[in-house]
C-alpha positions as CSV (number, residue, x, y, z in Angstrom):
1,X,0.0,0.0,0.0
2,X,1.5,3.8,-0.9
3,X,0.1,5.7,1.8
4,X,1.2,9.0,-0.7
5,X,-2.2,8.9,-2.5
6,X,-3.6,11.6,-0.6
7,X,-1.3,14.8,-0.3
8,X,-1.6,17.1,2.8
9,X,-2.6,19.8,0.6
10,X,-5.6,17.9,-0.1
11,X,-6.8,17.4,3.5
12,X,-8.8,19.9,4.9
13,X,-7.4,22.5,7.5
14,X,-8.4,21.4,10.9
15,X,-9.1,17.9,10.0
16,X,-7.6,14.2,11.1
17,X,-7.3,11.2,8.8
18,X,-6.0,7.7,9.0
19,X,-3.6,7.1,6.7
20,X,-2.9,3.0,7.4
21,X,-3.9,0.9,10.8
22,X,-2.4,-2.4,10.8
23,X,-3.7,-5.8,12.5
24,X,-1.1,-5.4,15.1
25,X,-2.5,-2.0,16.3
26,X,0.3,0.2,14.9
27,X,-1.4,3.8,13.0
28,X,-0.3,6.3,10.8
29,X,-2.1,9.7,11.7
30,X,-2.2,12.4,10.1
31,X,-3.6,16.3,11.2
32,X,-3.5,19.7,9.4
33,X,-4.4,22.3,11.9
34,X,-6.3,25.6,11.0
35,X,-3.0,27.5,10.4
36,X,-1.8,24.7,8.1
37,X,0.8,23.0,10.1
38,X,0.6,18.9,9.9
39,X,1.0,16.5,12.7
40,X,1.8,13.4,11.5
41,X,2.2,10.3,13.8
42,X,3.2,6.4,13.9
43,X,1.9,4.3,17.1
44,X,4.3,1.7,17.3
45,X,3.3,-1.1,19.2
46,X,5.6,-2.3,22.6
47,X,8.0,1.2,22.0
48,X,9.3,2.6,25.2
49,X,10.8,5.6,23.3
50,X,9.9,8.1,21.1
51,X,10.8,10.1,18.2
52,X,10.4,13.6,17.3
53,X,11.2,15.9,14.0
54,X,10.2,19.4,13.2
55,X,10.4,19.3,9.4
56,X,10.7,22.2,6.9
57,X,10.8,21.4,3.1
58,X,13.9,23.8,2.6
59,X,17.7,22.9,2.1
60,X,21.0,24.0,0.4
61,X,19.3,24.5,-3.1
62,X,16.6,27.0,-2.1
63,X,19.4,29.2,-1.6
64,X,20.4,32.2,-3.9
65,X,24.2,33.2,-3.8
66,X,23.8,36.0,-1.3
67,X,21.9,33.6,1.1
68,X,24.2,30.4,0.1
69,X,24.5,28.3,3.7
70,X,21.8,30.2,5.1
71,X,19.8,26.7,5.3
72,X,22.3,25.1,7.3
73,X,23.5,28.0,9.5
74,X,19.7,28.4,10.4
75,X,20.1,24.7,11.8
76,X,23.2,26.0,14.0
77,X,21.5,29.3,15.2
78,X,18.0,28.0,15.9
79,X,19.8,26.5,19.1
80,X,21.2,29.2,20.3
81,X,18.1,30.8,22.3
82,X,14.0,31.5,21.4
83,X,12.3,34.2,23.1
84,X,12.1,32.0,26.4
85,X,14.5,29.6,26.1
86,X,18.5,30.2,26.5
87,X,20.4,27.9,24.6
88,X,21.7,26.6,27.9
89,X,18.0,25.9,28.8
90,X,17.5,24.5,25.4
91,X,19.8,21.6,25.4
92,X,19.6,21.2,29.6
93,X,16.2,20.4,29.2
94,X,16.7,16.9,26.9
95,X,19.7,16.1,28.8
96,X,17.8,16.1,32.3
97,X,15.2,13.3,31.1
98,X,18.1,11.6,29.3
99,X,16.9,12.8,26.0
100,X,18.9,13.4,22.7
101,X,18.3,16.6,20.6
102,X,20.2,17.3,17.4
103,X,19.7,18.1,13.7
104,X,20.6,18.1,10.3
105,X,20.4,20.0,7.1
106,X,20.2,18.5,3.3
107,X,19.7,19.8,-0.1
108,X,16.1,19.5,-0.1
109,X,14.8,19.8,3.8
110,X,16.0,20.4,7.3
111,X,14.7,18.3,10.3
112,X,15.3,19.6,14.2
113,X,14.6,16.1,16.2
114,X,14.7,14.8,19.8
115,X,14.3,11.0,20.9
116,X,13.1,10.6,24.5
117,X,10.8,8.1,26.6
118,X,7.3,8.6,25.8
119,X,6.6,10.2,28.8
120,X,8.3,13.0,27.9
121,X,7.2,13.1,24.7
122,X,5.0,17.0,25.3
123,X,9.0,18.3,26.8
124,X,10.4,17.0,23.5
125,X,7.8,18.9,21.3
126,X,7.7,22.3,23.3
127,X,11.4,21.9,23.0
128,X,11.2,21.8,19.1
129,X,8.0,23.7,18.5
130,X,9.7,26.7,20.4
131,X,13.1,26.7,18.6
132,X,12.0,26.4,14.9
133,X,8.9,29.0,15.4
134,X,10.6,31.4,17.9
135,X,14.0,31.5,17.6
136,X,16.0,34.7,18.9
137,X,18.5,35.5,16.0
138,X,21.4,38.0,18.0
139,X,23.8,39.2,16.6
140,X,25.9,38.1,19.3
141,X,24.9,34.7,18.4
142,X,25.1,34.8,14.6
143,X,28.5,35.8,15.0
144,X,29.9,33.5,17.5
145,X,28.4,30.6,15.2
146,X,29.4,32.4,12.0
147,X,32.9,31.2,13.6
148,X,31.3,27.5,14.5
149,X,30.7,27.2,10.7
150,X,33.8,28.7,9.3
151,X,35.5,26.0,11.3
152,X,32.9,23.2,9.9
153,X,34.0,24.7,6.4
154,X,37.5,24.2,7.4
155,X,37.2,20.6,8.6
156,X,35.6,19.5,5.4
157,X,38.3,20.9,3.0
158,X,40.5,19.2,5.0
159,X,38.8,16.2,4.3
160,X,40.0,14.6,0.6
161,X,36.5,12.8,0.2
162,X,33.9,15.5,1.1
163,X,36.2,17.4,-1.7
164,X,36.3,14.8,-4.3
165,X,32.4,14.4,-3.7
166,X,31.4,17.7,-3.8
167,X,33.4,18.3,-7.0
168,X,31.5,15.4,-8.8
169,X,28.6,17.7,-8.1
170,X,30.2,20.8,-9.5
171,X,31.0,18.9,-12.4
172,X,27.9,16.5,-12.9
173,X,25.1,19.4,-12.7
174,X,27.2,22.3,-13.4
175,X,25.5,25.8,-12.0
176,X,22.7,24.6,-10.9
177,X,22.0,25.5,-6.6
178,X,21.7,21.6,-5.6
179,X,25.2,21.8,-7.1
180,X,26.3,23.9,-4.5
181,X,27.7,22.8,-1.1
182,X,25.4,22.7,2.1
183,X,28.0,24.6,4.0
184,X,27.6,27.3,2.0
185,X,31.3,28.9,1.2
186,X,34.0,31.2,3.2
187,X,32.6,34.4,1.4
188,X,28.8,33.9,1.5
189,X,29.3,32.8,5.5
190,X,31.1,35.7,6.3
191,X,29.0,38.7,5.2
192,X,26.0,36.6,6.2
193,X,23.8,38.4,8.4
194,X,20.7,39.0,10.6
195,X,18.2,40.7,7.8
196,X,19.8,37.8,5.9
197,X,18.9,34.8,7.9
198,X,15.6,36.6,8.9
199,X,14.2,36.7,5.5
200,X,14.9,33.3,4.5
201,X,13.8,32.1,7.7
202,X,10.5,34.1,7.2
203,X,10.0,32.2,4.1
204,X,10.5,28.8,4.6
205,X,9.4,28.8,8.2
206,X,5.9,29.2,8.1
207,X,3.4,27.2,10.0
208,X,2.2,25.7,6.4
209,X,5.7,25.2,5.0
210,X,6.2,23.1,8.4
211,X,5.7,19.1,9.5
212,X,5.7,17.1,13.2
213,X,6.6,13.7,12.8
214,X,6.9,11.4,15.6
215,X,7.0,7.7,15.8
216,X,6.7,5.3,18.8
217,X,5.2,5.7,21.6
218,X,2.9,8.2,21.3
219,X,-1.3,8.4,21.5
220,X,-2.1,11.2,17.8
221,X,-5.2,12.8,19.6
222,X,-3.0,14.0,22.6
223,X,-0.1,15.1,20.3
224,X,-2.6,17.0,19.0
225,X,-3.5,18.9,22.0
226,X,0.2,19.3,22.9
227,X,0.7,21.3,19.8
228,X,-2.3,23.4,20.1
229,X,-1.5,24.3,23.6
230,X,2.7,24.8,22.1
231,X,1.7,27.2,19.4
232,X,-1.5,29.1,20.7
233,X,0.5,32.0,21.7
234,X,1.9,32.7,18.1
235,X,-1.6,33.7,16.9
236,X,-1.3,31.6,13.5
237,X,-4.2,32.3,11.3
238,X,-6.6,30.0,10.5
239,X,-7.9,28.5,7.3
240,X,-4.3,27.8,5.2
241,X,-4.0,24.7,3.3
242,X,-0.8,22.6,3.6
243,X,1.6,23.3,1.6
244,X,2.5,20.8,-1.2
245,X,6.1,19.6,-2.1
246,X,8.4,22.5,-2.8
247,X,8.0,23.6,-6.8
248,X,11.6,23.8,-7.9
249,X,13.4,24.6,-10.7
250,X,14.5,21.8,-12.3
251,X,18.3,20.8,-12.7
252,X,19.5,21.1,-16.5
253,X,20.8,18.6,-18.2
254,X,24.6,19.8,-18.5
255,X,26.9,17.1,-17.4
256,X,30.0,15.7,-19.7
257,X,32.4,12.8,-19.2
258,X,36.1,13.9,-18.3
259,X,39.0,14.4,-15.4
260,X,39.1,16.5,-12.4
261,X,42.6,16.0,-10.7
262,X,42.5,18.5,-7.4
263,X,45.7,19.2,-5.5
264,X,45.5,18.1,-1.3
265,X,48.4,18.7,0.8
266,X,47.9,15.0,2.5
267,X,49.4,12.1,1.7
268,X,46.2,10.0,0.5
269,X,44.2,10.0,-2.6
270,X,40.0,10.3,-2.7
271,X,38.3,9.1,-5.8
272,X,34.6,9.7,-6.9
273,X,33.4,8.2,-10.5
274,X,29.5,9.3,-11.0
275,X,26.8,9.7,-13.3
276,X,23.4,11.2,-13.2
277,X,21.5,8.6,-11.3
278,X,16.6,8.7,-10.6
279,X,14.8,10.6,-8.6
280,X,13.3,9.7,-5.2
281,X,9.8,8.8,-7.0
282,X,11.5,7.4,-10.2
283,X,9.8,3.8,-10.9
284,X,12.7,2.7,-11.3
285,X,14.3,3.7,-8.4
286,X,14.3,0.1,-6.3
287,X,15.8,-1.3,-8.9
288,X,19.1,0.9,-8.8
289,X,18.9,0.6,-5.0
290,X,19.4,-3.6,-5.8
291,X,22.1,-2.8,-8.6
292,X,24.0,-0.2,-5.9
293,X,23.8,-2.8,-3.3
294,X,25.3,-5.2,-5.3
295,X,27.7,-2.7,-6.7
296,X,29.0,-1.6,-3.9
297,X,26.6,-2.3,-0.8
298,X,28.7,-3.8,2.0
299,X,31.7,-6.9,2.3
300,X,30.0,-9.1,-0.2
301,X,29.4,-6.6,-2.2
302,X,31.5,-6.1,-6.1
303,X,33.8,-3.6,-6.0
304,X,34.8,-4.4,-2.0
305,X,35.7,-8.0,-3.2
306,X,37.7,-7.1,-6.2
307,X,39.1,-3.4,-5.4
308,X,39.9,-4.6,-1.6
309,X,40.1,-8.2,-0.9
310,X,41.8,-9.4,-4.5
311,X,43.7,-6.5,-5.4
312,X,44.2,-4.6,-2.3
313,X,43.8,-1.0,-3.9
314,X,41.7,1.0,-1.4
315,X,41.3,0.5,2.2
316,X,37.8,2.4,1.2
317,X,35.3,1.7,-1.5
318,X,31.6,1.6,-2.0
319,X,29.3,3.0,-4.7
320,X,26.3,5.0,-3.7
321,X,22.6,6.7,-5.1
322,X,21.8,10.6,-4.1
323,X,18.0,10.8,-5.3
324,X,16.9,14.1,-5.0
325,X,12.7,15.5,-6.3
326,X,14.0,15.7,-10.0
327,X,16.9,14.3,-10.1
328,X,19.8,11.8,-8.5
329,X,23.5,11.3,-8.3
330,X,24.9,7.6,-8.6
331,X,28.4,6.9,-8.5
332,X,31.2,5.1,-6.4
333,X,33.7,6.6,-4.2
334,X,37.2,5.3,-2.5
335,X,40.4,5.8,-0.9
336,X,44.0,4.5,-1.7
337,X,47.2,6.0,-1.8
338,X,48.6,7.8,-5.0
339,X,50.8,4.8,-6.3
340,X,47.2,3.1,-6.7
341,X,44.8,5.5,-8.2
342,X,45.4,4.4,-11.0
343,X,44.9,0.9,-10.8
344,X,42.1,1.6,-8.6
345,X,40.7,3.6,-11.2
346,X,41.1,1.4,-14.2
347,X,38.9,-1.6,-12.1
348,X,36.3,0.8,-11.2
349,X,35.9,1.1,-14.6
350,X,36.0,-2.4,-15.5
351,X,33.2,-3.6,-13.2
352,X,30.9,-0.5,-14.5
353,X,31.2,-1.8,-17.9
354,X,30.9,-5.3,-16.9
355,X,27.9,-4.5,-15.0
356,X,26.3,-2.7,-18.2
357,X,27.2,-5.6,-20.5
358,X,26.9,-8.9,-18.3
359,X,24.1,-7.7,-15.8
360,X,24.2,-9.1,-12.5
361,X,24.9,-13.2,-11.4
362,X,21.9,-14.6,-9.9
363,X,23.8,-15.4,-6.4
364,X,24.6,-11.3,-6.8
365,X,20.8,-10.3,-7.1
366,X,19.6,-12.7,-4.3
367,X,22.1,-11.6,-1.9
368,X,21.3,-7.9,-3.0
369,X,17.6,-8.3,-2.1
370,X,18.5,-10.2,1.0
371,X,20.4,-7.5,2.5
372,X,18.3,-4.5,1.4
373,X,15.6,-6.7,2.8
374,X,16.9,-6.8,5.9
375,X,18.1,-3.5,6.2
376,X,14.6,-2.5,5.7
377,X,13.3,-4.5,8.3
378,X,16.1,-3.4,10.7
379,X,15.0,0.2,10.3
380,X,11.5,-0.2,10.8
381,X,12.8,-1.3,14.8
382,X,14.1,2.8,15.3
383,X,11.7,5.0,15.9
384,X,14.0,7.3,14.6
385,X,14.1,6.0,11.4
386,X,10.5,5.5,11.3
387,X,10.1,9.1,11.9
388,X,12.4,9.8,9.1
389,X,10.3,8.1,6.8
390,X,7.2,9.9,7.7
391,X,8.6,13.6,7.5
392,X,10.7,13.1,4.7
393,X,7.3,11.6,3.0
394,X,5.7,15.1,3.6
395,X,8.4,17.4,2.5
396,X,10.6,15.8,0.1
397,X,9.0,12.5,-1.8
398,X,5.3,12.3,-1.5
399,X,5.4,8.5,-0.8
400,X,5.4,6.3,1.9
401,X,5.2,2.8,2.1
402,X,4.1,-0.1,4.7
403,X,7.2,-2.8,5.5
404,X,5.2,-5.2,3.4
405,X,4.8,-3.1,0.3
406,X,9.0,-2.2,1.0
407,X,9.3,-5.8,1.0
408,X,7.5,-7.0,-1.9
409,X,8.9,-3.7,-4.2
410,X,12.4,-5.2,-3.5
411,X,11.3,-8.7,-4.3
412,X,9.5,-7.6,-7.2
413,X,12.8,-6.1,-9.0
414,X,13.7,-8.6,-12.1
415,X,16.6,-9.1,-14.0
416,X,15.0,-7.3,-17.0
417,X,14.7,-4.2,-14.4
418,X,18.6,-4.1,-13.4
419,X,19.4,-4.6,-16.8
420,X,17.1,-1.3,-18.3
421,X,18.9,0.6,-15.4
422,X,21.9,-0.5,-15.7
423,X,21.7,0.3,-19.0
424,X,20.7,3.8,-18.7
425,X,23.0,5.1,-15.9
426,X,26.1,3.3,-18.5
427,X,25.2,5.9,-21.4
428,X,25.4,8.9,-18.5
429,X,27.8,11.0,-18.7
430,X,31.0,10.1,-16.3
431,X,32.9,12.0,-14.2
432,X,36.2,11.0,-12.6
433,X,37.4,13.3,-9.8
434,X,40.6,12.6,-8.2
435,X,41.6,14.5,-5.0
436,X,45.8,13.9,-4.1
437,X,48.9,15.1,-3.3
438,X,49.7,17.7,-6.4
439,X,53.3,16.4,-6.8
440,X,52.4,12.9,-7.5
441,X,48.7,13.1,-9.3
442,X,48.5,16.8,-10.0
443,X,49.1,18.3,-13.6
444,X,52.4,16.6,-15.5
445,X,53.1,13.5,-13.2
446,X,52.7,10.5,-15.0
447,X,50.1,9.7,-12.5
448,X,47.7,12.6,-14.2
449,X,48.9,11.7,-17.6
450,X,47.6,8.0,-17.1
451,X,44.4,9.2,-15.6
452,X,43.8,11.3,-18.3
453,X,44.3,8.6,-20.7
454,X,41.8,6.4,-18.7
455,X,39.1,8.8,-18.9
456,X,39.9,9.5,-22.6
457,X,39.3,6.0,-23.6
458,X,35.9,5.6,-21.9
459,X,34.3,9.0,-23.2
């Protein structure tokens, strides 16, 4: 069963529906208040815990170049005090019921969470409801975490595989914002400011742009209440739909095959081949998840077996899928020392041709399900996870499925199905981005020459 037949924006303000209730008592709930804000909710039967996640259906590519970061930097400041809250108070508050509070930002959407017993489930939501409708936005603050994020910045130019991975975006989709790194850079974070982060939060932070998931312990009518009662004083107006999924432009098709060779002043070497991958809602979309699995999906997996255990080229590899509303990324990504990047390289490539001409071994698809399966199952034990599921439903993919219908969409996959896909990402355009010491891979070693030659020949 997809339970994404019936979009919030549908519903009418102020009403509840079911959206799935299972034999063994477990309910997906859904509310859009008056003001347009959605409660959505998952009993989960025998939970002790309990996870919440304030959701808003921004990230990194809503961004213009003055307000590049300003997603992400929101997710630092929000923390740092509301109109009745310090940030002290803020954090104090999850620790003393031995709660966890954190968040994160993507491209796409942001999500401020806490997981706590369920008993403390209406702390938990005041907590949240408070930071990401009331948040106090100093200056004091927005420059002592302009500093926090500089430093973040730093740490991931230091690292040789957020660089290498964040130039196969560059290369892949060209100027396009979902391009552009989460962070935001060193120039747009530092004349960042308060009318800055204001605006954007004005515009992406409003009570219909906004989603409440929680999963596990937790009784829908009287999360209900303990939202009314958390946002009564902010005088939201009544009679807004829910928004719908965020209407973006879409990415244009600009990517070409070809080298990128960066200099790092390390001693390693991080390696990213990709291609334009599906979107989130793409049909064929399970299929590439059993292909990336078998690809490059754990120990068992491809590449790990014939990079790692045969050959001994990486002590990292693994191939990966980035599905985003109109668009993914797919590719594989490892680490090895510059006296094997090329080798490393030149294998890569062989198994991504092999796996365009050959297909997949029967043994490879049935362990590929197995493990997805699993992994599936697995999740649906987190509350966390299941929480994830249900806000990223709302804001980012429009779908969300029961274990079984996970399940049986994995099964379902055929060998015709790999084959079409595997098919289509081979005729992408590829990227190879090399991040490395520049006196042994950089432009005029012999290392750069052979790398160019590599990518020459598979153009």
């Amino acid at each position: 069963m997809t339970l994404g037949f019936f979009p919030a924006q549908e519903q009418e303000p102020g009403s509840t529906v079911t959206l799935l209730a299972e034999p063994d008592g477990s309910r997906v709930e859904r509310t859009v208040l008056p003001s347009g804000f959605r409660v959505i909710s998952e009993f989960v039967p025998g939970a002790h815990s309990v996870t919440a996640g304030v959701w808003a259906g921004v990230g990194s590519r809503d961004e213009d170049l003055r307000s590049a970061g300003a997603a992400h930097f929101l997710e630092h400041l929000l923390f740092k005090g509301t109109g009745r809250r310090s940030a002290l108070e803020i954090s104090a508050s999850l620790d003393a019921v031995g709660g966890e509070m954190n968040a994160f930002t993507s491209k796409e959407y942001t999500c401020f969470y806490a997981k706590t017993l369920g008993r403390d489930l209406q702390l938990a939501v005041d907590v949240l409801l408070d930071i990401t409708t009331d948040p106090a936005m100093r200056d004091r603050d927005i420059d002592s975490e302009r500093q926090v994020v500089l430093e973040e910045i730093g740490m991931h130019d230091d690292d040789p595989a957020d660089r290498s991975h964040e130039r196969l975006f560059h290369d892949l989709l060209g100027r396009a914002p979902l391009a552009r790194p989460i962070l935001g850079t060193r120039e747009s974070i530092g004349t960042i400011d308060e009318p800055i982060l204001r605006s954007f939060f004005n515009a992406h932070y409003e009570p219909q742009n906004l989603v409440l998931a929680v999963a596990g312990d937790v009784d829908h009518r009287a999360l209900v209440e303990m939202v009314e009662h958390a946002v009564a004083p902010l005088g939201w107006p009544d009679g807004t739909t829910a928004a719908g999924l965020p209407v973006r432009d879409a990415v244009p098709a600009t990517a070409q095959s070809g080298l990128s060779v960066l200099p790092w002043a390390g001693e390693q070497c991080a390696v990213s081949l990709g291609s334009l991958g599906v979107p989130h809602t793409d049909p064929r979309r399970r299929a590439l998840d059993v292909l990336n699995t078998a690809l490059g999906g754990g120990m068992s997996s491809r590449l790990f077996q014939r990079v790692r255990e045969e050959r001994g080229l990486a002590y990292s590899v693994y191939s990966f899928h980035s599905p985003f509303s109109d668009i993914g990324i797919w590719g594989v990504a490892a680490g090895c020392g510059p006296s094997s990047v090329t080798d490393l390289v030149e294998v890569v490539i062989q198994e991504l041709e092999s796996l365009a001409t050959d297909g997949l071994s029967d043994e490879e698809i049935t362990r590929a399900k197995g493990h997805l399966s699993g992994s599936l199952v697995l999740a649906g034990e987190d509350t966390a996870a299941r929480m994830t599921s249900l806000g990223r439903a709302e804001v980012a993919t429009g779908q969300l499925f029961t274990l079984e219908e996970a399940l049986h969409r994995v099964e379902q996959v055929t060998r015709d199905d790999l084959d079409a896909i595997g098919a289509a990402l081979a005729a992408e355009p590829r990227r190879t981005i090399v991040v490395g010491p520049q006196d042994q891979v950089g432009a005029g070693s012999a290392v750069h020459e052979r790398l160019q030659a590599i990518s020459d020949s598979v153009r």
